[in-house]
C-alpha positions as CSV (number, residue, x, y, z in Angstrom):
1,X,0.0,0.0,0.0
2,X,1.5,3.3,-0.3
3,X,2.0,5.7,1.8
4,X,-1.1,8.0,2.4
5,X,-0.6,12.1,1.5
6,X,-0.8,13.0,5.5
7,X,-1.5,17.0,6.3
8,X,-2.3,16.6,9.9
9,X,-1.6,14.7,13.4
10,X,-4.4,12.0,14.3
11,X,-7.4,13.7,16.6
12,X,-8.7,10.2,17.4
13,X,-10.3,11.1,20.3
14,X,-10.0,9.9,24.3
15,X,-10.8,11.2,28.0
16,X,-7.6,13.9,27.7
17,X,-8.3,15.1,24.4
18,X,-12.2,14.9,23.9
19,X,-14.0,16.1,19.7
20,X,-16.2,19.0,20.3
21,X,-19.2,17.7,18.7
22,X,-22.0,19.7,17.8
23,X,-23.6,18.7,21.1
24,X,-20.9,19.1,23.1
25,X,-17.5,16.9,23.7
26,X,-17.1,13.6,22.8
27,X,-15.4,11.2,24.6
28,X,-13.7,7.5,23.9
29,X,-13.1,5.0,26.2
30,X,-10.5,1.9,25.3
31,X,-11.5,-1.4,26.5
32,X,-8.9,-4.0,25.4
33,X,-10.5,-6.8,24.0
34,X,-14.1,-5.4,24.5
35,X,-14.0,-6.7,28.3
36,X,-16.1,-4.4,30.3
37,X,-17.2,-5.0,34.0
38,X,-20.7,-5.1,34.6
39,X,-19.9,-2.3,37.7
40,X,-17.9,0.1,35.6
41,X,-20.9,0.4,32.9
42,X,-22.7,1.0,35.8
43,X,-20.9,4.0,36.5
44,X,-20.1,5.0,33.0
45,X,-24.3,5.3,32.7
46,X,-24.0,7.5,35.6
47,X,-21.4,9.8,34.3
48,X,-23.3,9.8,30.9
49,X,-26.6,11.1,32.8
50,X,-25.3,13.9,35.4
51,X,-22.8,15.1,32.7
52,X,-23.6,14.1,28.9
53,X,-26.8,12.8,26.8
54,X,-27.5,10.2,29.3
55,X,-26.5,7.3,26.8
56,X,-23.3,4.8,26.3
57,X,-22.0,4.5,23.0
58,X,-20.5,1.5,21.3
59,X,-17.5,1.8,18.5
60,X,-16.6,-0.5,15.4
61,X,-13.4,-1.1,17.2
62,X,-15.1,-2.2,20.6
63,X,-14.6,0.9,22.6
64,X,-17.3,2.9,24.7
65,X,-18.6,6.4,24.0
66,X,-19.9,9.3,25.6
67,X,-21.4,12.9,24.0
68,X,-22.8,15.4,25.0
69,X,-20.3,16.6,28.0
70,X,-19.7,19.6,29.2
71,X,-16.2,21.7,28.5
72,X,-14.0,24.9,27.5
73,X,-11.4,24.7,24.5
74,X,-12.0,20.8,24.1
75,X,-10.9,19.9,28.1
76,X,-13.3,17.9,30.3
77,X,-13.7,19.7,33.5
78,X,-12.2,18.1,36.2
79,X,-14.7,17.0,38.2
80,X,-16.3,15.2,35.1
81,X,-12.6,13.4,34.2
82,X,-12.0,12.6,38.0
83,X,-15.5,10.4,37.4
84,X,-14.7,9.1,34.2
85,X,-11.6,7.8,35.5
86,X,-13.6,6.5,38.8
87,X,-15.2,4.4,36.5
88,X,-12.2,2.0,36.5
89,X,-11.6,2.5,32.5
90,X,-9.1,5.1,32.4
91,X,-6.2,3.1,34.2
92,X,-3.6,5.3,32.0
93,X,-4.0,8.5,31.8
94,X,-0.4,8.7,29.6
95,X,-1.4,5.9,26.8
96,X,-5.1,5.9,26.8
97,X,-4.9,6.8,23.5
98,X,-2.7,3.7,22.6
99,X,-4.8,0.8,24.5
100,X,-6.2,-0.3,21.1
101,X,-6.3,-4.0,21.8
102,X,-8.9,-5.7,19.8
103,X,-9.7,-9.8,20.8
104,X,-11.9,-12.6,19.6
105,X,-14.5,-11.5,21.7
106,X,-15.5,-15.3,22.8
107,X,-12.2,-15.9,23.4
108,X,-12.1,-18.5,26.6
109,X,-15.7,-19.4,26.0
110,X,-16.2,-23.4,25.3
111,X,-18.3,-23.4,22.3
112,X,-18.7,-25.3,18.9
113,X,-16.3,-23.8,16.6
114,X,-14.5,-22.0,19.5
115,X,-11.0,-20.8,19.6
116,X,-7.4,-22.1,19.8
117,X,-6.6,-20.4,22.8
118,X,-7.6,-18.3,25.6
119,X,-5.9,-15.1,24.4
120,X,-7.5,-13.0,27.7
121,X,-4.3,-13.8,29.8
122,X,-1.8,-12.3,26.8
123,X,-4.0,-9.1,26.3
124,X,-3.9,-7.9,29.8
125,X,0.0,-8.9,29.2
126,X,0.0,-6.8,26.3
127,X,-1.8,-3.8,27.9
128,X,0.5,-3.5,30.7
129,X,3.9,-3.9,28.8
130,X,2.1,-1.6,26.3
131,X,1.4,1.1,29.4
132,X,4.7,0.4,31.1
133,X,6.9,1.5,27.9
134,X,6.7,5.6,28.2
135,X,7.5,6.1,24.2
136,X,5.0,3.6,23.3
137,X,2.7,6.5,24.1
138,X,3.7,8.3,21.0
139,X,2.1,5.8,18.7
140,X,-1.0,7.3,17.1
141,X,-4.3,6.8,18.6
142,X,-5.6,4.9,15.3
143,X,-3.0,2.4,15.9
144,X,-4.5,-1.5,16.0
145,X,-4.0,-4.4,17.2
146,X,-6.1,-7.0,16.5
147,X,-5.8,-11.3,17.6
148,X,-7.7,-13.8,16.4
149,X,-7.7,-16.4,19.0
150,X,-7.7,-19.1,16.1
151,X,-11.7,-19.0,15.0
152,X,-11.0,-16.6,12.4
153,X,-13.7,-14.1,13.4
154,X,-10.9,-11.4,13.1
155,X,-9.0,-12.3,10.5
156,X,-10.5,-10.3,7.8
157,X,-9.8,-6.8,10.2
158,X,-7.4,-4.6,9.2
159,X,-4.6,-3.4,11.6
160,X,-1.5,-2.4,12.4
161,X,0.4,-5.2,14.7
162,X,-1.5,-8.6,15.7
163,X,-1.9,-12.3,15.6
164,X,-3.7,-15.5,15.0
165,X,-3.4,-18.5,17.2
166,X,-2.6,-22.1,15.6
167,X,-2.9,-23.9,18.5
168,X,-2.8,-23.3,22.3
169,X,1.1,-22.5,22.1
170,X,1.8,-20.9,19.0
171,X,0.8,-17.6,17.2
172,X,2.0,-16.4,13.7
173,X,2.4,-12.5,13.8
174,X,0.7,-10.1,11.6
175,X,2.2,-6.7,10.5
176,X,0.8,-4.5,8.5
177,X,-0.8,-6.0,5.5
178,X,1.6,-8.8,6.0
179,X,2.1,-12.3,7.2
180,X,5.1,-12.3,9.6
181,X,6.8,-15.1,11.8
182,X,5.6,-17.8,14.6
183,X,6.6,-17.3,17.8
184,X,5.3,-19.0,21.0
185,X,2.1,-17.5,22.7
186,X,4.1,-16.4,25.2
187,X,6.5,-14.4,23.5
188,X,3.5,-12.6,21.6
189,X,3.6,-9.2,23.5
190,X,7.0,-8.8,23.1
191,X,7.2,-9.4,20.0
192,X,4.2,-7.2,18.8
193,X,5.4,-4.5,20.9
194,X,9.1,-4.6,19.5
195,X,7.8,-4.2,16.0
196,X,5.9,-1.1,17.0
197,X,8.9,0.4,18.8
198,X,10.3,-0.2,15.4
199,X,7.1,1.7,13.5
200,X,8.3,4.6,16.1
201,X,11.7,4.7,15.0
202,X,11.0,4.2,10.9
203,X,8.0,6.8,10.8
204,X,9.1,10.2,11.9
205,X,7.9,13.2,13.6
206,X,5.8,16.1,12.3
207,X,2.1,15.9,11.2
208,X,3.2,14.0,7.5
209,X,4.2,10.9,10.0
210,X,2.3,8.0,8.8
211,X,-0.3,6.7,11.0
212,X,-0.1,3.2,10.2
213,X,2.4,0.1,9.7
214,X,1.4,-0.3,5.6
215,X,1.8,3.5,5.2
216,X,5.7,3.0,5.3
217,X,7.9,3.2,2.8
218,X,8.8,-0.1,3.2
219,X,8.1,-3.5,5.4
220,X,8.5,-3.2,8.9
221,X,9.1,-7.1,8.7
222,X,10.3,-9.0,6.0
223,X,6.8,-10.8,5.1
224,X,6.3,-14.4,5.6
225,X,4.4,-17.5,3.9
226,X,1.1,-18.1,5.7
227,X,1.6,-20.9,8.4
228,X,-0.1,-24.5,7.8
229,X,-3.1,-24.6,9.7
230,X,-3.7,-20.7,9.8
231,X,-8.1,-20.7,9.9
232,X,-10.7,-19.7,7.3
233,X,-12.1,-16.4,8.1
234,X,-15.5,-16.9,10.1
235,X,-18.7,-14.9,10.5
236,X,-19.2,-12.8,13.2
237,X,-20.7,-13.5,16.5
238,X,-25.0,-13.8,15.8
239,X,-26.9,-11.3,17.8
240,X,-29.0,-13.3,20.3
241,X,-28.5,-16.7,22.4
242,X,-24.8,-17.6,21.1
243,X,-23.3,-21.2,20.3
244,X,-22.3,-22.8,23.8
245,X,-24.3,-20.1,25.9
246,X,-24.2,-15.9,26.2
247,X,-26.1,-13.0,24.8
248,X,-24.8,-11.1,22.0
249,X,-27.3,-7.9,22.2
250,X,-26.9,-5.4,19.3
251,X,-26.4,-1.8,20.3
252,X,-28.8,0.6,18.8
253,X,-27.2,3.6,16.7
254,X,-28.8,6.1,19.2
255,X,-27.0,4.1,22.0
256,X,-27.6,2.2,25.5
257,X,-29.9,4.8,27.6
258,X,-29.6,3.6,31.4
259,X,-32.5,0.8,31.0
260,X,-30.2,-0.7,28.8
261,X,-27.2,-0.7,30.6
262,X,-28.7,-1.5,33.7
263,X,-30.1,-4.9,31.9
264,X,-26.7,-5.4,30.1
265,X,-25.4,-5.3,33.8
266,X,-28.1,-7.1,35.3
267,X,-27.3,-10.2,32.9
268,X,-23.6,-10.2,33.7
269,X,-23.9,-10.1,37.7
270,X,-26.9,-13.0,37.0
271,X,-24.5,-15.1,35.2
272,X,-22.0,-15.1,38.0
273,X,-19.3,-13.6,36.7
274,X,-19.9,-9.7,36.3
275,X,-18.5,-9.1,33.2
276,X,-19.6,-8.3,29.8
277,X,-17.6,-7.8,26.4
278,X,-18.2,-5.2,23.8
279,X,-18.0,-6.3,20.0
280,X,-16.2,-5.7,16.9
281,X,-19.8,-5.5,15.4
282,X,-21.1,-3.3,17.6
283,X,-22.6,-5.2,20.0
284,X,-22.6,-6.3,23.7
285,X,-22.0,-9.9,24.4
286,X,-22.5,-11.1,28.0
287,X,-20.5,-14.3,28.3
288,X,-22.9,-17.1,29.7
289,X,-26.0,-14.9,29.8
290,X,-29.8,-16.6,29.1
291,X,-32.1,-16.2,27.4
292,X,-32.8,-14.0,23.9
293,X,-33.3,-10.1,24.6
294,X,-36.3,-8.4,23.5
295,X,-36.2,-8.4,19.5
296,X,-33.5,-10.5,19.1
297,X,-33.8,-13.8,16.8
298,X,-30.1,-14.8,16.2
299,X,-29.5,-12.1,13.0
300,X,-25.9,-11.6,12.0
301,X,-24.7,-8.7,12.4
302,X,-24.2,-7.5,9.1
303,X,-27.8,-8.4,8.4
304,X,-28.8,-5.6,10.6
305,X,-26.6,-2.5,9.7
């Protein structure tokens, strides 16, 4: 791909550096791989009704949303980032622009067709070596990466750095448009996060700095043959009751107003476990949940854009 004709700096949005909107600022919050406690959307309905338009976005890259808020010059007031970051998803104030982590979203789940690995243990890896680097936080805030714990659901995203598993112990890389090597699970984060110390080094400064790995000039990695056993790409998740249990709920475009996310919630603490996972296809899936929600009949996703 060549290299796109850049004229500015990225504005992707976060908490620190919120779009003025029409209505007011606009905020994003990064949830790597989608996983969202059932507590701190809660809170985040909260903060959306004393400050904002009293709903809780969803994002095509599995990230939260809030409008509507309140500010001077495009800076939250305190009091309203202190309760954003009460919330619980604002744990780096420095690289909250950078926590781009997107993950098979039934990754862990047993389930027909499921994955090659539980890849929940090597995102949180990921996340903190990620917020533990300091220059890392210069990447641009459109930088992905995306792994496909093996069912393919993700393999036909774009991004910047990722992987796919072939089995529970091995991975083979993905940079930029490319195929790149297999390295043990383990090894993953390192790896991933070397290659984009690397984009750092190869991309520049000023606002003409490419914003992504295939925007170079040249490879970041010299590209590799696809690995035996890599998957077929797969649908995504269905909205309603999914394979081998959960609730895939499809997010209205106008957002979750506080009934929602207090049912969203509800599910999660009634399933044990408290935790619920925001989609790629902008949806919410509550991991062991019951029963379909109101409307739902099992539609893909792309069926109902």
């Amino acid at each position: 791909m060549p290299r796109a004709a850049r004229t500015r700096r990225d504005r992707c949005p976060g908490a620190l550096r919120p779009w003025t909107a029409d209505d007011g600022l606009l905020v994003r919050l990064r949830l790597v791989g989608g996983r969202l406690p059932a507590r701190s959307l809660r809170a985040l309905s909260a903060v959306a009704q004393e400050y904002g338009t009293g709903r809780v976005h969803v994002t095509g890259r599995a990230n939260l949303q809030l409008r509507g808020l309140p500010g001077r010059e495009g800076v939250l007031p305190p009091e309203v980032l202190r309760a954003l970051e009460e919330t619980g998803l604002l744990p780096s104030r420095t690289h909250e622009l950078v926590r781009n982590v997107m993950v098979s979203p039934c990754t862990g789940q047993r389930a027909p067709g499921g994955g090659r690995a539980d890849l929940r243990p090597l995102a949180r890896d990921l996340d903190t070596m990620l917020c533990s680097a300091p220059r890392l936080a210069g990447l641009p805030g459109r930088f992905l990466f995306v792994l496909d714990d093996g069912r393919g659901d993700l393999l036909d995203r774009s991004c910047d750095l990722g992987l796919v598993a072939l089995d529970g112990r091995t991975a083979q890389l993905r940079v930029g448009g490319n195929w790149g090597p297999v390295v043990p699970l383990e090894d993953a984060p390192a790896a991933l996060l070397g290659f984009a110390d690397e984009f750092l080094d190869r991309r520049g400064e000023g606002p003409a700095a490419p914003w992504h790995v295939a925007e170079l000039p040249a490879p970041l990695a010299e590209p590799s043959e696809p690995a035996p056993g890599l998957p077929e790409p797969s649908p995504p998740l269905p909205y309603g009751t999914a394979p081998g249990g959960g609730l895939h709920t499809r997010v209205p475009d106008e957002g979750l107003d506080p009934a929602g996310t207090g049912e969203l919630a509800d599910r999660a603490e009634a399933a044990g476990h408290g935790e619920l996972v925001v989609t790629p296809w902008r949806g919410v899936f509550v991991p062991g949940g019951h029963g379909p929600a109101p409307g739902e009949s099992g539609s893909h996703p792309e069926e109902a854009q």
